[in-house]
Backbone as CSV, one residue per row, in Angstrom:
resi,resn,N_x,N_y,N_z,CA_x,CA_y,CA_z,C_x,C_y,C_z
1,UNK,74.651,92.414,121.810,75.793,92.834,121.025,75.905,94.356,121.118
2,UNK,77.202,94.863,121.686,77.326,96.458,121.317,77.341,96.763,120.120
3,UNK,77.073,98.521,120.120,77.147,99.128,119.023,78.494,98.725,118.157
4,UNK,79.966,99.038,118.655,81.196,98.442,118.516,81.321,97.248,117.439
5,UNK,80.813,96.423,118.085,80.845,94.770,117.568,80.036,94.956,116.191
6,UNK,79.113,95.610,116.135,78.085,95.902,114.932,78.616,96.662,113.915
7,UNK,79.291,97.513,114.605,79.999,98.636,113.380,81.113,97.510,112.484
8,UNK,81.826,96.870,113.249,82.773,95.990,112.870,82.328,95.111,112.183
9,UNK,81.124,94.434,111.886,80.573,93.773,110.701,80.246,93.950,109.497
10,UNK,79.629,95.471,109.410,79.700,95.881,108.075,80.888,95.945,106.936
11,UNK,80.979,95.405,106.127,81.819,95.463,105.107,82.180,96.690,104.679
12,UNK,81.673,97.657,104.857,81.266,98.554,104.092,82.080,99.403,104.733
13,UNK,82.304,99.395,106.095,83.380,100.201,107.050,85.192,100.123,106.540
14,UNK,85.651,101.077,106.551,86.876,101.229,106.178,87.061,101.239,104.565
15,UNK,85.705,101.282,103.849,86.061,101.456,102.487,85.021,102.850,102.143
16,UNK,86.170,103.738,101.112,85.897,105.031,100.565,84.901,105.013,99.435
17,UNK,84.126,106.203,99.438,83.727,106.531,98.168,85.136,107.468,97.109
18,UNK,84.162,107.039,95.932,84.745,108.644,94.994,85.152,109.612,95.213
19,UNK,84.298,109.777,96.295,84.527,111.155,96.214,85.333,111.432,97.594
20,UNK,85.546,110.920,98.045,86.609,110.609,99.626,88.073,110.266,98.900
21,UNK,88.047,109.542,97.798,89.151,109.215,97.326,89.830,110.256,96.723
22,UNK,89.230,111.253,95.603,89.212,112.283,95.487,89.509,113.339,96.112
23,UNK,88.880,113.576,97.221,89.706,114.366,98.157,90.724,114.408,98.762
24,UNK,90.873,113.166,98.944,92.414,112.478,99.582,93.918,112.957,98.872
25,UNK,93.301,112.240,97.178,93.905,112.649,96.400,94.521,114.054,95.940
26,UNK,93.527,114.573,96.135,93.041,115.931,95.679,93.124,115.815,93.737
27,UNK,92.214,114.962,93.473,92.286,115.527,92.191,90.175,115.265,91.717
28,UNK,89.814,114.808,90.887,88.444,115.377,90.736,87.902,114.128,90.691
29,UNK,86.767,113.628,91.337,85.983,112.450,91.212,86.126,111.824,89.948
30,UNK,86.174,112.318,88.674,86.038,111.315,87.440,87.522,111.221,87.053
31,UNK,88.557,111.529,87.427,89.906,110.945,87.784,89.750,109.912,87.947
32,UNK,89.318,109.533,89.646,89.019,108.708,90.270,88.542,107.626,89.398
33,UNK,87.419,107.591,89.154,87.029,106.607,88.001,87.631,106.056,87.142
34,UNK,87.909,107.190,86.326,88.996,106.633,85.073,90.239,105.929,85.651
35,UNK,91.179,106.376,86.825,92.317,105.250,87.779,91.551,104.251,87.631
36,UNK,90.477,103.768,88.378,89.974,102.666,88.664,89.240,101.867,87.009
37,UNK,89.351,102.651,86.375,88.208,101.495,85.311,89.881,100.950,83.944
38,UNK,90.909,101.971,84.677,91.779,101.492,83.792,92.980,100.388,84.564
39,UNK,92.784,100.570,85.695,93.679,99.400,86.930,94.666,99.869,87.464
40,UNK,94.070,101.656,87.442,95.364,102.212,88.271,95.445,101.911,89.587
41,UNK,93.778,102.363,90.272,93.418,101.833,91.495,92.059,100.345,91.418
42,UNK,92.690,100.008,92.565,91.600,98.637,92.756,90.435,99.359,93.236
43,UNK,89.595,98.531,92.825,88.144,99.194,92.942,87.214,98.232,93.239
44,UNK,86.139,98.028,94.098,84.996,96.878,95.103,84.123,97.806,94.193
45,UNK,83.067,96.888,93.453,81.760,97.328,93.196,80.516,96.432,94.083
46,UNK,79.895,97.263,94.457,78.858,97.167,95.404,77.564,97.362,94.872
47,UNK,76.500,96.210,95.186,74.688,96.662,95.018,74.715,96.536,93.167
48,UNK,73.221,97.169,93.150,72.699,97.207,91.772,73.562,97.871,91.077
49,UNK,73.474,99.203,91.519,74.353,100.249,91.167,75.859,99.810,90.498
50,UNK,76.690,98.975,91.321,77.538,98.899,90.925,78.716,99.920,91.485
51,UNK,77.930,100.748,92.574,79.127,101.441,93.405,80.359,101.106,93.252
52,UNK,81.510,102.087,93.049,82.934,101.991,93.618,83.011,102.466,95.383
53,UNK,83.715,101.519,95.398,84.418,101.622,96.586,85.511,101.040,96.608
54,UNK,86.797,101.840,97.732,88.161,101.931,97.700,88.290,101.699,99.399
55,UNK,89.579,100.530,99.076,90.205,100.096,100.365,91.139,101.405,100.767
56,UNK,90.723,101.610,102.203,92.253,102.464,102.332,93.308,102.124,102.467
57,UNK,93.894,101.260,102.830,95.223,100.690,102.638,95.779,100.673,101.152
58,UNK,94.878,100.784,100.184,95.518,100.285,98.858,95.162,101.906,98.371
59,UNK,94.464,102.746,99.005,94.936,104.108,98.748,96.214,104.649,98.974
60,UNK,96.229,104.402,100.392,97.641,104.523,100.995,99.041,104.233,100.111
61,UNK,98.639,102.702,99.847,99.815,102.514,98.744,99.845,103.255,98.272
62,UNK,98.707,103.310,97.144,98.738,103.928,96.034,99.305,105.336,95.810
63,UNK,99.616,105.948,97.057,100.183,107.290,97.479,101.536,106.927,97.501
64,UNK,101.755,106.385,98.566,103.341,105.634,98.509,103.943,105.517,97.302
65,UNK,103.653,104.383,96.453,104.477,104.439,95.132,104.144,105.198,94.069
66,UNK,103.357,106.350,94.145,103.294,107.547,93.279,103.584,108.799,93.528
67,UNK,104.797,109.119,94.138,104.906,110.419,95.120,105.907,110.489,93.731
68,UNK,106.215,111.752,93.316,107.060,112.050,93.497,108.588,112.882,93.824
């Protein structure tokens, strides 16, 4: 199996942290949070932890219908 094919299995590929989202955004990591713990943005929790992680496509939206 190539490297390629391997990268493409992880789940974990194509989804942001906090703090990627944040930057994107440009506004401050616990923004970020608070969007997500109130259902502004959709949010994947991951592991023990409970990581956020963010689809980019539904960032994208989320840019789209909040411009204004």
């Amino acid at each position: 199996m190539s490297k390629d094919n391997r990268k493409n299995e992880n789940p974990m590929n194509g989804l942001l942290t906090v703090s990627e989202v944040a930057s994107i955004l440009h506004v401050h990591p616990n923004t970020v949070r608070q969007w997500s713990d109130c259902g502004q943005l959709k949010v994947c929790r991951f592991g023990l932890r409970r990581d956020r992680r963010f689809r980019r496509e539904e960032i994208e939206e989320f840019i789209n219908t909040n411009q204004c």
